[in-house]
Residue, then its C-alpha position, 0 to 999 in steps of 0.5 A: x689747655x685742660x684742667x690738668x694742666x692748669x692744676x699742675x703747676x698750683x701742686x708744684x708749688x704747693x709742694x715746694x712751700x711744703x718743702x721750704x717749710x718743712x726745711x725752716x724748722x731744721x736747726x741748720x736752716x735756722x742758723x743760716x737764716x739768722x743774724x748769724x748766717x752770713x757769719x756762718x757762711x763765711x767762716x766755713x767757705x773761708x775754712x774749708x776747701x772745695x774737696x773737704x765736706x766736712x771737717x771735726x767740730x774741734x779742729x774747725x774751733x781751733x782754726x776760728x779762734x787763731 
């Protein structure tokens, strides 16, 4: 093994912790990360279906709140 490939994985790590840093400051990680995440989880695999992305912010509150 040459220094090369010693060196390798050390840069893939460093990348990934980069990575994950960089994606702890985004306000949806933060969300997901917080006491409110699994609530958040559940609430959109509850409401959204396999084939829908996406749903309106207005129609998501009305389906939460009946």
């Amino acid at each position: 093994m040459g220094i090369s490939s010693v060196g390798e994985p050390c840069m893939k790590a460093s990348t990934a912790i980069a990575t994950f840093r960089r994606l702890r400051t985004q306000p949806l990680w933060r969300l997901l990360a917080s006491d409110h995440g699994p609530l958040t989880l559940g609430l959109l695999q509850t409401h959204l279906y396999e084939s829908e992305r996406g749903l309106p912010a207005s129609i998501f509150h009305a389906i939460c709140q009946a």
